[in-house]
C-alpha positions as CSV (number, residue, x, y, z in Angstrom):
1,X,0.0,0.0,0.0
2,X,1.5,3.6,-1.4
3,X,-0.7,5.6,1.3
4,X,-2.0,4.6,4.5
5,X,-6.2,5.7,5.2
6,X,-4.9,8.4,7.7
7,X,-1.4,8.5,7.0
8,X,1.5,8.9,5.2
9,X,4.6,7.2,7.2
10,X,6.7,5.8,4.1
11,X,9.2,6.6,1.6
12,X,7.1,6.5,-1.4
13,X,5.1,8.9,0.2
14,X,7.6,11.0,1.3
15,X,9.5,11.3,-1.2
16,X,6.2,12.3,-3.8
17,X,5.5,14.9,-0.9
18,X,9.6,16.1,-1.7
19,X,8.8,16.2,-4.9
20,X,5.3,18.5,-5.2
21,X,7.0,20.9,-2.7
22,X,10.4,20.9,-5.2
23,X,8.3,22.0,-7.9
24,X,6.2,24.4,-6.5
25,X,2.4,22.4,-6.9
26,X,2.2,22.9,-2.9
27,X,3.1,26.3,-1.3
28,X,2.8,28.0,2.2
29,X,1.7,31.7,2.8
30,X,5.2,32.4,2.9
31,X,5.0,32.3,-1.1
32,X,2.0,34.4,-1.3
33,X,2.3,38.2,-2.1
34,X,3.0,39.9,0.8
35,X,2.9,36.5,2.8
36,X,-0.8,37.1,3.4
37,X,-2.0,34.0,1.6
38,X,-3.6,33.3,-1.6
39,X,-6.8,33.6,-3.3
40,X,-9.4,30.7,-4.7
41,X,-12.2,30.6,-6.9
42,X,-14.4,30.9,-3.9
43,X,-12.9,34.4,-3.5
44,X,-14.9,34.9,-6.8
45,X,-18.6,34.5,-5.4
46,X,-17.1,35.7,-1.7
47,X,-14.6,38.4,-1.6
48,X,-14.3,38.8,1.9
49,X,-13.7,35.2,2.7
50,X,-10.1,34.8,4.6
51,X,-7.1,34.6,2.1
52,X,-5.9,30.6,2.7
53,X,-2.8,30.2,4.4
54,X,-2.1,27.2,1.6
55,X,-2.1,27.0,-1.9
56,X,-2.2,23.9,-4.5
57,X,-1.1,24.5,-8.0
58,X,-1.7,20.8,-9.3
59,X,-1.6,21.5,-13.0
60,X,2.4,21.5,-12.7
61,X,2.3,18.2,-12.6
62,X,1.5,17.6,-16.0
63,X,5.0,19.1,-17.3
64,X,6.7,16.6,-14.8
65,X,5.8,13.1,-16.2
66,X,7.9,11.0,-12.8
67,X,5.5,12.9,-10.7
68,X,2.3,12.6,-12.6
69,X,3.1,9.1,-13.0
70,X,3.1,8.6,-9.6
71,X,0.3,10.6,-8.3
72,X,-2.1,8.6,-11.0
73,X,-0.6,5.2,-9.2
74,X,-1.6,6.3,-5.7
75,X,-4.9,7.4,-6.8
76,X,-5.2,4.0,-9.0
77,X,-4.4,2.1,-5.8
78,X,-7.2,4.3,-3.3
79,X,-10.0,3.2,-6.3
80,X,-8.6,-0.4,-5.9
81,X,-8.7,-0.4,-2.5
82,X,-11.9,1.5,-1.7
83,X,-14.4,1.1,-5.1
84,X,-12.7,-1.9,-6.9
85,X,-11.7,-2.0,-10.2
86,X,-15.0,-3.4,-11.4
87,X,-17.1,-1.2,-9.8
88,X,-17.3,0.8,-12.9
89,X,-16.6,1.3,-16.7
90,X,-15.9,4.5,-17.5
91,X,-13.6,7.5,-16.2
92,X,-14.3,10.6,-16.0
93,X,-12.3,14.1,-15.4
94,X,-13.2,17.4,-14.5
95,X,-11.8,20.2,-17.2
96,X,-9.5,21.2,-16.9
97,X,-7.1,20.7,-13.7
98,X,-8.6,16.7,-13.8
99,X,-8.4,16.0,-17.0
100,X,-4.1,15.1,-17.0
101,X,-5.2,13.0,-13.9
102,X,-8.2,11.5,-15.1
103,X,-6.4,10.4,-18.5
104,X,-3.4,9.1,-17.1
105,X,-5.7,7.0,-14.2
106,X,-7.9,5.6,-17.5
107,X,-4.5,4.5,-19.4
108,X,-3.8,2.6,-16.1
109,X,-7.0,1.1,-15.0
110,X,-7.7,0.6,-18.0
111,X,-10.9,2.3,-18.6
112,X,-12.7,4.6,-21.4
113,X,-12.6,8.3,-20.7
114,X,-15.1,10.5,-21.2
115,X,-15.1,14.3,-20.5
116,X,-18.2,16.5,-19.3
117,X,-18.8,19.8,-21.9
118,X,-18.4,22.4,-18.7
119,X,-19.4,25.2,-21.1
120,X,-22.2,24.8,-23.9
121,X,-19.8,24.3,-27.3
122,X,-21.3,26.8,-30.0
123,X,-20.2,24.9,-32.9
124,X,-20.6,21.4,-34.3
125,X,-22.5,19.0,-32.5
126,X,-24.0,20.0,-29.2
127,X,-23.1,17.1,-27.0
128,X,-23.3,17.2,-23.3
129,X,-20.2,14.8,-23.0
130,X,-17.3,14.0,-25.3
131,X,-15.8,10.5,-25.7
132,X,-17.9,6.9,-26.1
133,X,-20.9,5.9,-23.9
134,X,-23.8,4.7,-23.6
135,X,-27.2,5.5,-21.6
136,X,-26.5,3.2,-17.5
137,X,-22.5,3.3,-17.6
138,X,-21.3,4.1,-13.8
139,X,-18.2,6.6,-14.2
140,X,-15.6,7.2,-11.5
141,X,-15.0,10.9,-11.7
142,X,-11.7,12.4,-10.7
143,X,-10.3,15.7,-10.5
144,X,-7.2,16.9,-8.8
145,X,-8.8,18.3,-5.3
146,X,-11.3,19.1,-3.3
147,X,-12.7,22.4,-1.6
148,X,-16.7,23.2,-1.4
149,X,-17.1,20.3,-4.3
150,X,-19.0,23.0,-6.5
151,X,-16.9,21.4,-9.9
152,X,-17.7,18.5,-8.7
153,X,-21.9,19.0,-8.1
154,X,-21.3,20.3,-11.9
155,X,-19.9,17.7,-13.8
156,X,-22.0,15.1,-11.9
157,X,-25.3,16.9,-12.9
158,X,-23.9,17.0,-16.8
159,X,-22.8,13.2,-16.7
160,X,-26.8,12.3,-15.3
161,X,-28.2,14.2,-17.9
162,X,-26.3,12.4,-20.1
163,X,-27.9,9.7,-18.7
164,X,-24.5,8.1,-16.7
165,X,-24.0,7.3,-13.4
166,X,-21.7,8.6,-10.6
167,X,-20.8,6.6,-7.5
168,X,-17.3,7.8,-6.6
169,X,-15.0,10.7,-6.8
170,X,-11.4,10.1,-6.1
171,X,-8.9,13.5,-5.8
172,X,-5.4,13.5,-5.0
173,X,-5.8,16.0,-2.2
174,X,-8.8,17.0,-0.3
175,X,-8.6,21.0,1.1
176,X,-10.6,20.0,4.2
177,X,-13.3,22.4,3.4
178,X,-16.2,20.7,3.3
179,X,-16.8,19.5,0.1
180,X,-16.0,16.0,0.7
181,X,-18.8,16.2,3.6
182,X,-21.3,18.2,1.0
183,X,-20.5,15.2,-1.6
184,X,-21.6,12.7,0.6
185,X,-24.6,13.7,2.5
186,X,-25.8,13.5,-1.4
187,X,-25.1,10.2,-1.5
188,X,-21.8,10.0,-3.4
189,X,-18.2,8.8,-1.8
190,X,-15.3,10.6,-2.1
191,X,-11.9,8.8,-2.4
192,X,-8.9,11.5,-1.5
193,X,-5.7,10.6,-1.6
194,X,-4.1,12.8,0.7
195,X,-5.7,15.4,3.2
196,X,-4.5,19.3,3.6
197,X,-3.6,18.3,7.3
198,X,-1.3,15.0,6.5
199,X,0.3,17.0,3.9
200,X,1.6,19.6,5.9
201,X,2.0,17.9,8.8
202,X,4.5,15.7,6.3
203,X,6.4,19.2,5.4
204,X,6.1,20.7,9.1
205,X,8.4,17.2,10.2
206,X,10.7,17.3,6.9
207,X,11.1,21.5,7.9
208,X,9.9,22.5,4.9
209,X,6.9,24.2,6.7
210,X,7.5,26.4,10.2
211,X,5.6,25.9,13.3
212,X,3.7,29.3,12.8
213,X,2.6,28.6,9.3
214,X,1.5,25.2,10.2
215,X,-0.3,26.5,13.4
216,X,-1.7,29.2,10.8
217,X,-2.8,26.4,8.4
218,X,-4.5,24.3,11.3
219,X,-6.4,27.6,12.8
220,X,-7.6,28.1,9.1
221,X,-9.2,24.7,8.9
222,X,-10.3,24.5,12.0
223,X,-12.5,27.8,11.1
224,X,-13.4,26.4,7.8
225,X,-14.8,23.5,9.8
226,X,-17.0,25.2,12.4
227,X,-18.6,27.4,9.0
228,X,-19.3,24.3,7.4
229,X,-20.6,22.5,10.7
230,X,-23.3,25.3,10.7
């Protein structure tokens, strides 16, 4: 097993951890402007929402093929463990930061891909989803995290009126913000690979991450979980 349900206590762990901090696809506040943190989408529809202490730029690993490789492994081996490699035919990723993940999990399954139209297409033929399918498939859709699952709710509601079906979403990280919880009291289960708090609980041991911006990260989520306990 790559990564324990809770955990991450091993050297392949560890050292994919190394490498999404060595090319800059995790960063503290210490990296934001002014050290005050970064924005998210969420900042879009809510302004005033506090600047997060963390940031996850995912899509870099899509120019780093050792990584990539790897993070599609750990997530093939969570659907294994946790939904089974029957449990469903085709995979589907989110445009566009799921898509690299999505393919490269669907070349190692193996399974079809299919991709849900996120914006109406204006030209050609006016389908809801691109690739193969047919009315019934289940589809495991993937993307590469987690916040309020808005992306998620999305895709899912284009894939049904496609007329597929969606049990599972797997993610590589999940921001601990209460999507995963919104997923699930729908009825769906979400598979992440890795959690906001074991990651930098990984980089506060390895020194990559001080005590203050840890404690800084923890006070954030702690907040974000009392908002979304409301």
């Amino acid at each position: 097993m790559i990564v324990n349900e809770g955990g991450w206590q091993n050297e392949a762990t560890t050292s994919f951890l190394d490498a999404l901090w060595a090319i800059g696809a995790i960063m503290s506040a210490d990296k934001s402007p002014g050290g005050k943190g970064f924005r998210l989408k969420l900042h879009e529809r809510t302004p005033d929402a506090p600047l997060s202490p963390f940031y996850f730029n995912l899509r870099r690993l899509q120019s780093h093929t050792e990584v990539m490789y790897t993070a599609s492994e750990m997530m093939k081996e969570r659907v294994v463990e946790n939904v089974g490699s029957s449990a469903f035919q085709l995979i589907a990723g989110i445009p566009t930061a799921g898509t690299p993940f999505s393919m490269a999990l669907s070349l190692l399954m193996p399974r079809g891909h299919v991709s849900p139209r996120m914006e109406p297409k204006g030209h050609g033929v006016s389908d809801l989803v691109d690739g193969d399918f047919h009315a019934g498939q289940i589809v495991l859709l993937v993307d590469d995290l987690i916040t309020e699952a808005d992306s998620k709710l999305r895709a899912i509601d284009i894939l049904q009126r496609a007329e597929l079906v969606v049990q599972d979403i797997v993610v590589l990280i999940d921001r601990e913000q209460g999507g995963k919880q919104r997923l699930e009291a729908d009825g769906y289960r979400v598979h992440p690979v890795f959690t906001v708090t074991e990651v930098f609980s990984y980089y506060l041991k390895a020194g990559e991450c001080t005590q203050a911006a840890y404690d800084r990260i923890m006070e954030y989520l702690f907040e974000e979980s009392q908002k979304h306990a409301k």
